[in-house]
mmCIF file as Biopython writes it, N, C-alpha, C and O atoms, coordinates in Angstrom:
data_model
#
loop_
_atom_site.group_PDB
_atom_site.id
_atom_site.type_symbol
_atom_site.label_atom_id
_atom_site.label_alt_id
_atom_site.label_comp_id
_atom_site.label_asym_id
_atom_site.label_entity_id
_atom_site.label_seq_id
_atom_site.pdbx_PDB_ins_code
_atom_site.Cartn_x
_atom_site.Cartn_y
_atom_site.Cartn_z
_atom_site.occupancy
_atom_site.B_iso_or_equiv
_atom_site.auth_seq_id
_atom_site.auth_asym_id
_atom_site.pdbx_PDB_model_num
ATOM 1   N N  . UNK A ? 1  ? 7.771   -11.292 -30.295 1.0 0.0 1  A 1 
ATOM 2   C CA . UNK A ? 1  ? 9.033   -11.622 -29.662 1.0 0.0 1  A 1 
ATOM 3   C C  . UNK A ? 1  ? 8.941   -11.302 -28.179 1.0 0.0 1  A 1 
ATOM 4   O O  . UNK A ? 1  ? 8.486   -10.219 -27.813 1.0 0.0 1  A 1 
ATOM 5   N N  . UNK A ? 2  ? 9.333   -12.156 -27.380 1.0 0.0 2  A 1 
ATOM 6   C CA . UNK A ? 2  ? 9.816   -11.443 -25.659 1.0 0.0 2  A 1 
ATOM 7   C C  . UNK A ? 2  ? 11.188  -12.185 -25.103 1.0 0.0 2  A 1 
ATOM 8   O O  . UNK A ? 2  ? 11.826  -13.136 -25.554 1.0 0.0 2  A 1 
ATOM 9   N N  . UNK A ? 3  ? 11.297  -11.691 -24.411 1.0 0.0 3  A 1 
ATOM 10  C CA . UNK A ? 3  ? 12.467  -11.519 -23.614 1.0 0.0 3  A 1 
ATOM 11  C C  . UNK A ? 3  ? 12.217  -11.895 -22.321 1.0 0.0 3  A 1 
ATOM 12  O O  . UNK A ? 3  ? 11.374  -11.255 -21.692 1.0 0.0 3  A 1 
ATOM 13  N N  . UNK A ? 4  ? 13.211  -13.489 -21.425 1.0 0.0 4  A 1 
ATOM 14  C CA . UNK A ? 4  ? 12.927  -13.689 -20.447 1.0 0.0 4  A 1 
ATOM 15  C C  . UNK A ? 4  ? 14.174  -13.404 -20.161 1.0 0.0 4  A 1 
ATOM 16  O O  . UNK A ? 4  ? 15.160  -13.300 -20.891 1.0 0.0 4  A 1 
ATOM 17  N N  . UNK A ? 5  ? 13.942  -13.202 -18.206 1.0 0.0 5  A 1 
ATOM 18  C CA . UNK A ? 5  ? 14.651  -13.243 -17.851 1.0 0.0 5  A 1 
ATOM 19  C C  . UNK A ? 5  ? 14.987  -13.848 -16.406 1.0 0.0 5  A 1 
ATOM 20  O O  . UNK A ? 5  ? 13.938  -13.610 -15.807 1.0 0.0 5  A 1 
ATOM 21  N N  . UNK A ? 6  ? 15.838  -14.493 -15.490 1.0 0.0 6  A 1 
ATOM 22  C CA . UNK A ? 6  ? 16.180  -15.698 -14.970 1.0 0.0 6  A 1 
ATOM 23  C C  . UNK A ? 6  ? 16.830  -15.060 -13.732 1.0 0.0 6  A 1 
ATOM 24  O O  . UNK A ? 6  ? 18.036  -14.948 -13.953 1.0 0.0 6  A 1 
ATOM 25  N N  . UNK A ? 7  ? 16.501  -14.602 -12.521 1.0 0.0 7  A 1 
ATOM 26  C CA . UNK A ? 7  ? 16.666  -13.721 -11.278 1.0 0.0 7  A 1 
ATOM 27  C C  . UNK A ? 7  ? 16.896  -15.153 -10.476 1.0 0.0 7  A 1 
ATOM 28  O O  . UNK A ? 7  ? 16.031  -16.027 -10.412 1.0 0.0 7  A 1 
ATOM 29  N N  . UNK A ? 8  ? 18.251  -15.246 -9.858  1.0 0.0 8  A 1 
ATOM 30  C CA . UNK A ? 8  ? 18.563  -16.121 -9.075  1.0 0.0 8  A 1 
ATOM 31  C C  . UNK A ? 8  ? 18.624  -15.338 -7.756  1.0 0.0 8  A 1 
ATOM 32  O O  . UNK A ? 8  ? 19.488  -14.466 -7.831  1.0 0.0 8  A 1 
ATOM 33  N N  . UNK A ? 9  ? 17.890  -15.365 -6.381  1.0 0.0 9  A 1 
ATOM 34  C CA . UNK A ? 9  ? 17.731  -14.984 -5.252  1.0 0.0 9  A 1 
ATOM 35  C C  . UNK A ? 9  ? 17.457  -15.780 -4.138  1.0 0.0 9  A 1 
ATOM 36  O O  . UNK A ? 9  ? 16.546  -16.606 -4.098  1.0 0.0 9  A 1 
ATOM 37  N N  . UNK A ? 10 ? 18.213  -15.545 -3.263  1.0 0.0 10 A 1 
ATOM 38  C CA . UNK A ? 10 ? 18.482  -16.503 -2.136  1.0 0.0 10 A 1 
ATOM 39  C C  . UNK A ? 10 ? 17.287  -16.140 -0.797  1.0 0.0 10 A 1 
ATOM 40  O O  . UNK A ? 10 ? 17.524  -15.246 0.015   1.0 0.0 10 A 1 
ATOM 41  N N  . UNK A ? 11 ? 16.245  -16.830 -0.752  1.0 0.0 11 A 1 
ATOM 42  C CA . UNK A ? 11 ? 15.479  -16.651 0.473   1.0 0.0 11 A 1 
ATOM 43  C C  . UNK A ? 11 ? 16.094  -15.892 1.502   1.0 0.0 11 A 1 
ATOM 44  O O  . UNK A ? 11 ? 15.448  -14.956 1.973   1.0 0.0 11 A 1 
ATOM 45  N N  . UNK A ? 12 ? 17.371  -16.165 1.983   1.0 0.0 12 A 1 
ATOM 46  C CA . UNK A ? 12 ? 17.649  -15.368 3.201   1.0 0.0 12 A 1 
ATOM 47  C C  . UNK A ? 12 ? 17.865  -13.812 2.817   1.0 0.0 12 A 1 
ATOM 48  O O  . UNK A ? 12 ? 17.917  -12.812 3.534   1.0 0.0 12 A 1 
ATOM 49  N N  . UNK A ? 13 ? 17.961  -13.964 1.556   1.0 0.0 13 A 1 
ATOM 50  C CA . UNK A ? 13 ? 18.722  -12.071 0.968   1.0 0.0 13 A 1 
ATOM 51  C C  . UNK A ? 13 ? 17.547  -11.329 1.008   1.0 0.0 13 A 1 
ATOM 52  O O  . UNK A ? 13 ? 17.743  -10.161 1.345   1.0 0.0 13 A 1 
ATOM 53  N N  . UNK A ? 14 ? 16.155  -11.680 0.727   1.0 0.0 14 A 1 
ATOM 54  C CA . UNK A ? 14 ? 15.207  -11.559 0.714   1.0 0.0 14 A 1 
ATOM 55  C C  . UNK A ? 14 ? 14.830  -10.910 1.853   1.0 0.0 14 A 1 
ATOM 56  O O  . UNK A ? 14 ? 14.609  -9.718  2.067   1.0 0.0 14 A 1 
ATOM 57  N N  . UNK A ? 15 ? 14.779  -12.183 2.771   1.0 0.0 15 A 1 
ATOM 58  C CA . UNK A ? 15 ? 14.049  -11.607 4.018   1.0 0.0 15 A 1 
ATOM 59  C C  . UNK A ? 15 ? 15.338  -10.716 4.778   1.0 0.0 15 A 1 
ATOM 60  O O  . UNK A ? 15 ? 14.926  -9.843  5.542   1.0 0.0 15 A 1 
ATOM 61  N N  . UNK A ? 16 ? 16.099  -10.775 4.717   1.0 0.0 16 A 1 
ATOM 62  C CA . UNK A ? 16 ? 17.387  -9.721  5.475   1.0 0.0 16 A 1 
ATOM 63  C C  . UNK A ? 16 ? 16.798  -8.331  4.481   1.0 0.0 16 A 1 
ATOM 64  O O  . UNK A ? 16 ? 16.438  -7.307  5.062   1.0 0.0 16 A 1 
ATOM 65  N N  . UNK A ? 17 ? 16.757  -8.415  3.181   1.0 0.0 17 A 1 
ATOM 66  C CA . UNK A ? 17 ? 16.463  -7.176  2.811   1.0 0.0 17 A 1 
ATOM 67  C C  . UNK A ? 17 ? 14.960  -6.955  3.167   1.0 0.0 17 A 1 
ATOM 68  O O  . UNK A ? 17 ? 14.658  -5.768  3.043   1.0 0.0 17 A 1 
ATOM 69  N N  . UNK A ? 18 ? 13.926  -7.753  3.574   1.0 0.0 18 A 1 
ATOM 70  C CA . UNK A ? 18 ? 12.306  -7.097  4.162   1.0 0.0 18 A 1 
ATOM 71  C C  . UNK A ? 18 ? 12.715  -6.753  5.464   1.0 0.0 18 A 1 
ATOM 72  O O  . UNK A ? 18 ? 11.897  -5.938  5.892   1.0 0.0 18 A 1 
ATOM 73  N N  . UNK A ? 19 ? 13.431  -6.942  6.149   1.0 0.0 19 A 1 
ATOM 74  C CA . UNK A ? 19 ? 14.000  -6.932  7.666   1.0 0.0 19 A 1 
ATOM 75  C C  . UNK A ? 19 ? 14.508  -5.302  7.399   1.0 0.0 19 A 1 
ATOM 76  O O  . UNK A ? 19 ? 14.112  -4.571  8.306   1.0 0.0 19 A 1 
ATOM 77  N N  . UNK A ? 20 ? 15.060  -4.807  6.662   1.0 0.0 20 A 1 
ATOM 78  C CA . UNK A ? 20 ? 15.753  -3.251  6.604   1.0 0.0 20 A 1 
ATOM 79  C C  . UNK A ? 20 ? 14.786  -2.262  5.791   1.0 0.0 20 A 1 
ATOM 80  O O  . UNK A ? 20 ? 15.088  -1.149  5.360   1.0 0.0 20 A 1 
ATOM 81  N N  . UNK A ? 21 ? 13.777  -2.801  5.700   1.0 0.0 21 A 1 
ATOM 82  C CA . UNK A ? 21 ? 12.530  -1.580  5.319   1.0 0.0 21 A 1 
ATOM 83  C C  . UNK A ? 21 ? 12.384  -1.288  6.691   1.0 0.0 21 A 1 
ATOM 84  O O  . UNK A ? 21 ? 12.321  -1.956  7.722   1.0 0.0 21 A 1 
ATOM 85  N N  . UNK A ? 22 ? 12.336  0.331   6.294   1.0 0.0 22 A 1 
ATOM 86  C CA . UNK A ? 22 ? 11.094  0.642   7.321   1.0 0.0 22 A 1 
ATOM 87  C C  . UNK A ? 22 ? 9.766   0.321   7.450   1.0 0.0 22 A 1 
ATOM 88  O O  . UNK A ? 22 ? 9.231   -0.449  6.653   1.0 0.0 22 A 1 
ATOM 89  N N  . UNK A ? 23 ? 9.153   0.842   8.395   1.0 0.0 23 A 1 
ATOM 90  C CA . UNK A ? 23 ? 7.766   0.654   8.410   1.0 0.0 23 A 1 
ATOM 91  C C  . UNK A ? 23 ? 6.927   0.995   7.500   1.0 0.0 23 A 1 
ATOM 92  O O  . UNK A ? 23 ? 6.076   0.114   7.373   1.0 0.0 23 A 1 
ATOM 93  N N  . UNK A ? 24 ? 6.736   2.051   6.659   1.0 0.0 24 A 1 
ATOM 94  C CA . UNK A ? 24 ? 6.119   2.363   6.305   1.0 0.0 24 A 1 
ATOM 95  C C  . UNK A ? 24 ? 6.325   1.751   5.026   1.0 0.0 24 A 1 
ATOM 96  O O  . UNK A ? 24 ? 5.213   1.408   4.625   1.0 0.0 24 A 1 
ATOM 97  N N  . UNK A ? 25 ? 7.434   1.371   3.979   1.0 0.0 25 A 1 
ATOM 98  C CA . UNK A ? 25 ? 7.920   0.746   3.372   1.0 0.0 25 A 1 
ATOM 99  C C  . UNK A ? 25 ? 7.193   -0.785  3.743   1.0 0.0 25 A 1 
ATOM 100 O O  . UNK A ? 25 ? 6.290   -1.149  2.990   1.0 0.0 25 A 1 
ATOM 101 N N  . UNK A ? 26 ? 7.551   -1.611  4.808   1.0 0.0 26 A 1 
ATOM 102 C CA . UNK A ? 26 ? 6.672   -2.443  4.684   1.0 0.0 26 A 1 
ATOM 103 C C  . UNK A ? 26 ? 5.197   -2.756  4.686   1.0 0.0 26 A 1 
ATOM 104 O O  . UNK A ? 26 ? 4.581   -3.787  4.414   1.0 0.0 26 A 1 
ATOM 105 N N  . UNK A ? 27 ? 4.817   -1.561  5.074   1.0 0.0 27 A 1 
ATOM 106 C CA . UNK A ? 27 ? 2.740   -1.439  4.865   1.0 0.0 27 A 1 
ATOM 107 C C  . UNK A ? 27 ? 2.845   -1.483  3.409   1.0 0.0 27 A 1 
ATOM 108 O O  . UNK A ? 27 ? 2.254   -2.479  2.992   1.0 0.0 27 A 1 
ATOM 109 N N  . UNK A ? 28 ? 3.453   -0.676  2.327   1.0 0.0 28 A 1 
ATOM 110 C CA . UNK A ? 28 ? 3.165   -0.646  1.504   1.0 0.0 28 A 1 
ATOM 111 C C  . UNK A ? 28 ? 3.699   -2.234  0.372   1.0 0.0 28 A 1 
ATOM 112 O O  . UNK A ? 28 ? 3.184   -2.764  -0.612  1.0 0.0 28 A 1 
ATOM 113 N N  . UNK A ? 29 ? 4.883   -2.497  1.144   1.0 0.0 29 A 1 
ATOM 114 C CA . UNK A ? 29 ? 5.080   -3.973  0.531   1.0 0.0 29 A 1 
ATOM 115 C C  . UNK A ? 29 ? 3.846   -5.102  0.837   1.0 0.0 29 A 1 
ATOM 116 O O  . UNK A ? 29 ? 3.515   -6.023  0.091   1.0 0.0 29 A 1 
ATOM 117 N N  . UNK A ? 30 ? 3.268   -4.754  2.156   1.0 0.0 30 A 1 
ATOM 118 C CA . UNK A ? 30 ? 1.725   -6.082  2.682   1.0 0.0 30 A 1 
ATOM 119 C C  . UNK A ? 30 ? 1.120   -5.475  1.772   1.0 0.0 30 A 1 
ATOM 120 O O  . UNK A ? 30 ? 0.562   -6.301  1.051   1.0 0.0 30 A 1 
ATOM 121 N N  . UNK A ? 31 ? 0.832   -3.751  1.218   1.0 0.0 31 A 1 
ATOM 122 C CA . UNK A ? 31 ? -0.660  -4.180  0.446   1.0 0.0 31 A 1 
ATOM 123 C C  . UNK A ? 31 ? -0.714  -4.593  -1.124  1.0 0.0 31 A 1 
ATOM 124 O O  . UNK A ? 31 ? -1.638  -4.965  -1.847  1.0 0.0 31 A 1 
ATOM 125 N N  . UNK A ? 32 ? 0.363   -4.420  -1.294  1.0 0.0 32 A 1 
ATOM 126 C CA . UNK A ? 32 ? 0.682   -4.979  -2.832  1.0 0.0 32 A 1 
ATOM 127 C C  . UNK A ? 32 ? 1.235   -6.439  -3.165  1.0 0.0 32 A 1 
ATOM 128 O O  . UNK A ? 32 ? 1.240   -6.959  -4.280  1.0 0.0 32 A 1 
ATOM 129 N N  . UNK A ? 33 ? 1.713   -7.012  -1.939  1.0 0.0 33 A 1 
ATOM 130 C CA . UNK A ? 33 ? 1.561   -8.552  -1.924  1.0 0.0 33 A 1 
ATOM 131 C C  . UNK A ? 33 ? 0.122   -9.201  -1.790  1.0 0.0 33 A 1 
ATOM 132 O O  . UNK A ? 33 ? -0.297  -10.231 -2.319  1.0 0.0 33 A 1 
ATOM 133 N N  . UNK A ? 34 ? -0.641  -8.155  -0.779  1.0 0.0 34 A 1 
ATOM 134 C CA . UNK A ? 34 ? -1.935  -8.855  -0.580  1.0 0.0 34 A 1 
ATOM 135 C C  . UNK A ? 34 ? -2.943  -8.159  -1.709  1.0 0.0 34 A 1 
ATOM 136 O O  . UNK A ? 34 ? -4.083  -7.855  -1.357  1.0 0.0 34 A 1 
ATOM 137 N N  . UNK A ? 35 ? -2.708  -8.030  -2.429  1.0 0.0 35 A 1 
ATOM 138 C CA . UNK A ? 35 ? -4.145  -7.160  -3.511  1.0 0.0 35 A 1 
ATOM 139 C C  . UNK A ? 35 ? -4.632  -6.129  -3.655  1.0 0.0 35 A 1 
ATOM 140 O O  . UNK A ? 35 ? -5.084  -5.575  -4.657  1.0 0.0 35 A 1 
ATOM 141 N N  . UNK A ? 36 ? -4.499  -5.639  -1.968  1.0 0.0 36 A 1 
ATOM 142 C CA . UNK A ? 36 ? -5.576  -4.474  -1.590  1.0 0.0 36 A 1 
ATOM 143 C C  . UNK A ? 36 ? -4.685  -2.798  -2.190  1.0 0.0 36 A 1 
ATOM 144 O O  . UNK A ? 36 ? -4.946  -1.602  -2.062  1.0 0.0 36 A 1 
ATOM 145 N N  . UNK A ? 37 ? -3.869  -3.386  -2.680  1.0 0.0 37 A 1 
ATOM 146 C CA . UNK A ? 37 ? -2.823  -1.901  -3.115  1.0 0.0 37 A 1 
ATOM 147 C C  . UNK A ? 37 ? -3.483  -1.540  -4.222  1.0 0.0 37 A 1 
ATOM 148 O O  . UNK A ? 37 ? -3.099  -0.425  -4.576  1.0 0.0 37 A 1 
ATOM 149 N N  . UNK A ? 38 ? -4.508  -2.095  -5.101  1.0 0.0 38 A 1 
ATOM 150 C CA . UNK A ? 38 ? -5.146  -1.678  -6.077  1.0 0.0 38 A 1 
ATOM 151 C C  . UNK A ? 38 ? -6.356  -1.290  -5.744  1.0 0.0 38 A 1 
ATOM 152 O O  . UNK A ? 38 ? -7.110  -0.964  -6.661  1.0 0.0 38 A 1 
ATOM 153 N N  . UNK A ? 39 ? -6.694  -1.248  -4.755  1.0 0.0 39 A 1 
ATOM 154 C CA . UNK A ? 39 ? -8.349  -0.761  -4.142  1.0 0.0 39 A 1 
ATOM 155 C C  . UNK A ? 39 ? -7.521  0.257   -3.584  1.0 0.0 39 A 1 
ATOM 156 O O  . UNK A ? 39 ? -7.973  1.253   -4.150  1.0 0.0 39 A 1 
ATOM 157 N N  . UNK A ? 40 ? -6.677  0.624   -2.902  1.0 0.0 40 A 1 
ATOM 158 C CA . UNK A ? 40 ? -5.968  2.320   -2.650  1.0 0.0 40 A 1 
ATOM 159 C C  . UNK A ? 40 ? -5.905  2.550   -3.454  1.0 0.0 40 A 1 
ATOM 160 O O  . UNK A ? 40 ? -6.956  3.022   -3.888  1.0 0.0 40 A 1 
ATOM 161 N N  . UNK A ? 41 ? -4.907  2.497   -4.315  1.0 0.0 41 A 1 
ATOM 162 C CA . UNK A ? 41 ? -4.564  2.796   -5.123  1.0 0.0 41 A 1 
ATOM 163 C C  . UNK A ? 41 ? -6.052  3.905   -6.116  1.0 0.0 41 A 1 
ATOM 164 O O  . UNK A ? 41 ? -6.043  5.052   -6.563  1.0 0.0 41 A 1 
ATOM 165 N N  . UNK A ? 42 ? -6.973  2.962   -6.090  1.0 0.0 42 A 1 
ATOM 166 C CA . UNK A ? 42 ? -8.081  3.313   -7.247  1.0 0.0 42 A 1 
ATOM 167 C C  . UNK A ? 42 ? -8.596  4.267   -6.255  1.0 0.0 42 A 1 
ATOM 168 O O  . UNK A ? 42 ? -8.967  5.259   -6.883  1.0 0.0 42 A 1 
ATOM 169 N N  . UNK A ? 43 ? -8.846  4.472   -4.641  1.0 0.0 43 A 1 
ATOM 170 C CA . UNK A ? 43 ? -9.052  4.911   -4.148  1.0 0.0 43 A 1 
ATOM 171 C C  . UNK A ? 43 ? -8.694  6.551   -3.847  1.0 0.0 43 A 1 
ATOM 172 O O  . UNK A ? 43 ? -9.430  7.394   -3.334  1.0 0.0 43 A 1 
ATOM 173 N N  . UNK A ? 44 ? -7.291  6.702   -4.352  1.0 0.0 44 A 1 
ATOM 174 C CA . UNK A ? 44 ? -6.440  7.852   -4.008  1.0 0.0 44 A 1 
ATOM 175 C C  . UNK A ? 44 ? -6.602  8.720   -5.054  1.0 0.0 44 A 1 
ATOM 176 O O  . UNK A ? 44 ? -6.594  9.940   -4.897  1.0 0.0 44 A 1 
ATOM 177 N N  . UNK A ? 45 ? -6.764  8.124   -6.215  1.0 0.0 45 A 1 
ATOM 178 C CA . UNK A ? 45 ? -7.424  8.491   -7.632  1.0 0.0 45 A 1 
ATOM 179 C C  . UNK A ? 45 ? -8.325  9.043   -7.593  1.0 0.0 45 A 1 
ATOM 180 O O  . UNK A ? 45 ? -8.234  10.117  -8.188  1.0 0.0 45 A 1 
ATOM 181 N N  . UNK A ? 46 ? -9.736  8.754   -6.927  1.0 0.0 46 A 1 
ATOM 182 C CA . UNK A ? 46 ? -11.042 9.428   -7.146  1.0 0.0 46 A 1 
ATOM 183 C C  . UNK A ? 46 ? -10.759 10.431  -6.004  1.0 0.0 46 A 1 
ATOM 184 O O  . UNK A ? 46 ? -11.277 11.527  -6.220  1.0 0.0 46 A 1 
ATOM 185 N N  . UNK A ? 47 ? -9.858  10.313  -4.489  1.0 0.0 47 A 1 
ATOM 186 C CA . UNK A ? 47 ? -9.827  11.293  -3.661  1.0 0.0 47 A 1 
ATOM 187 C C  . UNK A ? 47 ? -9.223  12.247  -4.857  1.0 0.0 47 A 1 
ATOM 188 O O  . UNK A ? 47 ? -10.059 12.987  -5.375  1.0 0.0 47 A 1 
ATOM 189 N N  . UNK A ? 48 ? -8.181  12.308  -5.250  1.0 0.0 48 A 1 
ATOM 190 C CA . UNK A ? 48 ? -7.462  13.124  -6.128  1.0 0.0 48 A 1 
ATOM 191 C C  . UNK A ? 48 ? -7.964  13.825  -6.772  1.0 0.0 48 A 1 
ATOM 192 O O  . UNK A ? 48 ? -7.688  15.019  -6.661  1.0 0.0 48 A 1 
ATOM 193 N N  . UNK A ? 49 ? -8.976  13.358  -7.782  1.0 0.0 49 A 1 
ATOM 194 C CA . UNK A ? 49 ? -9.841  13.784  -9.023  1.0 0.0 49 A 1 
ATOM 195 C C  . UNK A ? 49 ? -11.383 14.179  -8.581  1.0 0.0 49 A 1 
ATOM 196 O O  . UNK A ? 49 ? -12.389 14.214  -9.290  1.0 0.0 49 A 1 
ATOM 197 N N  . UNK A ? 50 ? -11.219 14.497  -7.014  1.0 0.0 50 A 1 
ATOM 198 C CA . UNK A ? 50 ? -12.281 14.763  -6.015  1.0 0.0 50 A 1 
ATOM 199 C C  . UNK A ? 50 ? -13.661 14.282  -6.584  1.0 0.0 50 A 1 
ATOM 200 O O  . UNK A ? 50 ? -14.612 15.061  -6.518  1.0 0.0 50 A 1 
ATOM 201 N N  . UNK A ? 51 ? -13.806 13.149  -7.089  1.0 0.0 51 A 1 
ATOM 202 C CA . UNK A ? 51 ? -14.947 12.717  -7.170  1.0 0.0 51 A 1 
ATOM 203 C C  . UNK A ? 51 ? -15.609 11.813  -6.094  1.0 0.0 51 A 1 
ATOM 204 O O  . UNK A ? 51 ? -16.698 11.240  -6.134  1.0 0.0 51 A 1 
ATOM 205 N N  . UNK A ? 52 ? -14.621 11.838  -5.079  1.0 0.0 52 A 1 
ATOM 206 C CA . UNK A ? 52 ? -14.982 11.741  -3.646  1.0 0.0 52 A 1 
ATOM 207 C C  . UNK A ? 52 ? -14.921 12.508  -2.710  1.0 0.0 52 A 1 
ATOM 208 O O  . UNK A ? 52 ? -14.100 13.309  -3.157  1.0 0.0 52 A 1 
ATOM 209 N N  . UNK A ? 53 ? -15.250 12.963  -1.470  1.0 0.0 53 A 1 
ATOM 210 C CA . UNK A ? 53 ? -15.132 14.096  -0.470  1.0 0.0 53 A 1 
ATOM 211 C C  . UNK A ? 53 ? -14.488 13.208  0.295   1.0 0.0 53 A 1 
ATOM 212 O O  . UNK A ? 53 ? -14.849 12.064  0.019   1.0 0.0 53 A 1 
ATOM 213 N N  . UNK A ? 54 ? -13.487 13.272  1.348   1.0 0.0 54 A 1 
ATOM 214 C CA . UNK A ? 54 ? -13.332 12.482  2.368   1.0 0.0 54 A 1 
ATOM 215 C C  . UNK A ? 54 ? -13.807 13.180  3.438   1.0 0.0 54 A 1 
ATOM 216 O O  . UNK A ? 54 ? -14.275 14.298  3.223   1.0 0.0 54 A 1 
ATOM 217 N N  . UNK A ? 55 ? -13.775 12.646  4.808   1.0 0.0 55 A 1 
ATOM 218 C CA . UNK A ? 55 ? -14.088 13.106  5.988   1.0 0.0 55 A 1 
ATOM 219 C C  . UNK A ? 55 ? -13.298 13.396  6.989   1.0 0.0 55 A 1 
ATOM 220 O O  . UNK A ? 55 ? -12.423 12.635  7.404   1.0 0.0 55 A 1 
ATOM 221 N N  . UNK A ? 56 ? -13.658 14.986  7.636   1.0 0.0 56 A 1 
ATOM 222 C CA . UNK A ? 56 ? -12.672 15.211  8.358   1.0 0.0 56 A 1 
ATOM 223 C C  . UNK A ? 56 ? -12.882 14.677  9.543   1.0 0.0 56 A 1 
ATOM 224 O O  . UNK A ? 56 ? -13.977 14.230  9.883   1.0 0.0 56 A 1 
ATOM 225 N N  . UNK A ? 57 ? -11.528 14.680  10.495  1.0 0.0 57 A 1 
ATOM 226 C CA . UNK A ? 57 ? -11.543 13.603  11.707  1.0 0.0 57 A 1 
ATOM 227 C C  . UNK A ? 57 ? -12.638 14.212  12.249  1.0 0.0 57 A 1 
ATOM 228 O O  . UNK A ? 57 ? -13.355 13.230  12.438  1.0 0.0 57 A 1 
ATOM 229 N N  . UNK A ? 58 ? -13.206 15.073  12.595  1.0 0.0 58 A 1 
ATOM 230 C CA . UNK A ? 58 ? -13.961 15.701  13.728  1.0 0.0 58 A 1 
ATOM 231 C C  . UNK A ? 58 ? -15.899 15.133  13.120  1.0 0.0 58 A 1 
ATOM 232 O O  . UNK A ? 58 ? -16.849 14.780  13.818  1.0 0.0 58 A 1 
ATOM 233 N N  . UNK A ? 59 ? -15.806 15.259  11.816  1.0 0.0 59 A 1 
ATOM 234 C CA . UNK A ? 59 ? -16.785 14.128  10.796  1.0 0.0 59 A 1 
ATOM 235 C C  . UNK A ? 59 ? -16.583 12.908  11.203  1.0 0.0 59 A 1 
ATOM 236 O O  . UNK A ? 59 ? -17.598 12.213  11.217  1.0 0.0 59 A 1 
ATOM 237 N N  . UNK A ? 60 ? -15.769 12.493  11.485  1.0 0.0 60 A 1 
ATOM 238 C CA . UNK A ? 60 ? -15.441 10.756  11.409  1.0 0.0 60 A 1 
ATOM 239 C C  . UNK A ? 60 ? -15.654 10.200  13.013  1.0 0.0 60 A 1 
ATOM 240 O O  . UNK A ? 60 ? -16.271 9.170   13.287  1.0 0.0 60 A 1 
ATOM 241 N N  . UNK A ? 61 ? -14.972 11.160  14.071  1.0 0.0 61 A 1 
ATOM 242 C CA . UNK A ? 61 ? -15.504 10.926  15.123  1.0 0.0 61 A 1 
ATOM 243 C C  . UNK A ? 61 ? -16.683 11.707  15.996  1.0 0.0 61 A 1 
ATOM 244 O O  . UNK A ? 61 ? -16.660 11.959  17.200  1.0 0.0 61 A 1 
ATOM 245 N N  . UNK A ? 62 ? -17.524 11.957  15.211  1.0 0.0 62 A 1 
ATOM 246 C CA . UNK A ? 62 ? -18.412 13.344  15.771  1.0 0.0 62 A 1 
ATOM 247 C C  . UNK A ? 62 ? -19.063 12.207  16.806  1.0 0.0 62 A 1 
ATOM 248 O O  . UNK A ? 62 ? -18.415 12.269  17.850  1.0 0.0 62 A 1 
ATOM 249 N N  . UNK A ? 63 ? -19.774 11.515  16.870  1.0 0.0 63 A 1 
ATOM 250 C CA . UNK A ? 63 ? -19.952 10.400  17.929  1.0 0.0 63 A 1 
ATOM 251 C C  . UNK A ? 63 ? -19.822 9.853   18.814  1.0 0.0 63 A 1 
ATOM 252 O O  . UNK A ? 63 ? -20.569 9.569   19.750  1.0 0.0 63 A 1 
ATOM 253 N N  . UNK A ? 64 ? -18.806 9.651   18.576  1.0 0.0 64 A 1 
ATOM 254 C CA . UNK A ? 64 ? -17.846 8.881   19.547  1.0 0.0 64 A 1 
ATOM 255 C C  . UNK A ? 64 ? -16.792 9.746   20.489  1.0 0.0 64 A 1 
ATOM 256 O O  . UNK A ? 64 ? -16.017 9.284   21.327  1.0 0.0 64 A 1 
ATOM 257 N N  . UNK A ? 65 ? -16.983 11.136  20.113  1.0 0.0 65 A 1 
ATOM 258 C CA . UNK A ? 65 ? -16.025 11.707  20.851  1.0 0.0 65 A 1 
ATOM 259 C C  . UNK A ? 65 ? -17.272 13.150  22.086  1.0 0.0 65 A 1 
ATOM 260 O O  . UNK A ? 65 ? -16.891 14.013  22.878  1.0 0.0 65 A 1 
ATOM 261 N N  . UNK A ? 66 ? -17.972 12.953  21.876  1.0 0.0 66 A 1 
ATOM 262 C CA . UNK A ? 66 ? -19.348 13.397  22.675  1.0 0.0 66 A 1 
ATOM 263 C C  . UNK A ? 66 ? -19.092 13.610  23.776  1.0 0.0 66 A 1 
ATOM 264 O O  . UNK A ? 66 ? -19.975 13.959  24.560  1.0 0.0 66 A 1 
#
């Protein structure tokens, strides 16, 4: 058995309501429209479950900041 259901929404309500996110709210609406919210996503997981190390800034720019 399922259950549909029938969301009538008006383009402009839409974008007036993407218009009143904040910023940061909308990074996270681009990466889950565009795909890549599941490569963070899987990403934040292994940082989490430290089966990754990340790098600290002074690691990340040891180079470039010389």
């Amino acid at each position: 058995m399922s259950v549909g259901v029938t969301v009538e929404l008006k383009v402009e309500e839409l974008a007036n309501s993407i218009k009143k996110l904040n910023k940061t709210d909308k990074e996270v609406l681009l990466l889950l429209l565009s795909g890549e919210g599941r490569e963070i996503a899987k990403r934040l997981k292994e940082i989490k479950s430290k089966k990754v190390k990340t790098l600290s800034r002074e690691e990340v720019f040891r180079d470039v900041l010389q």
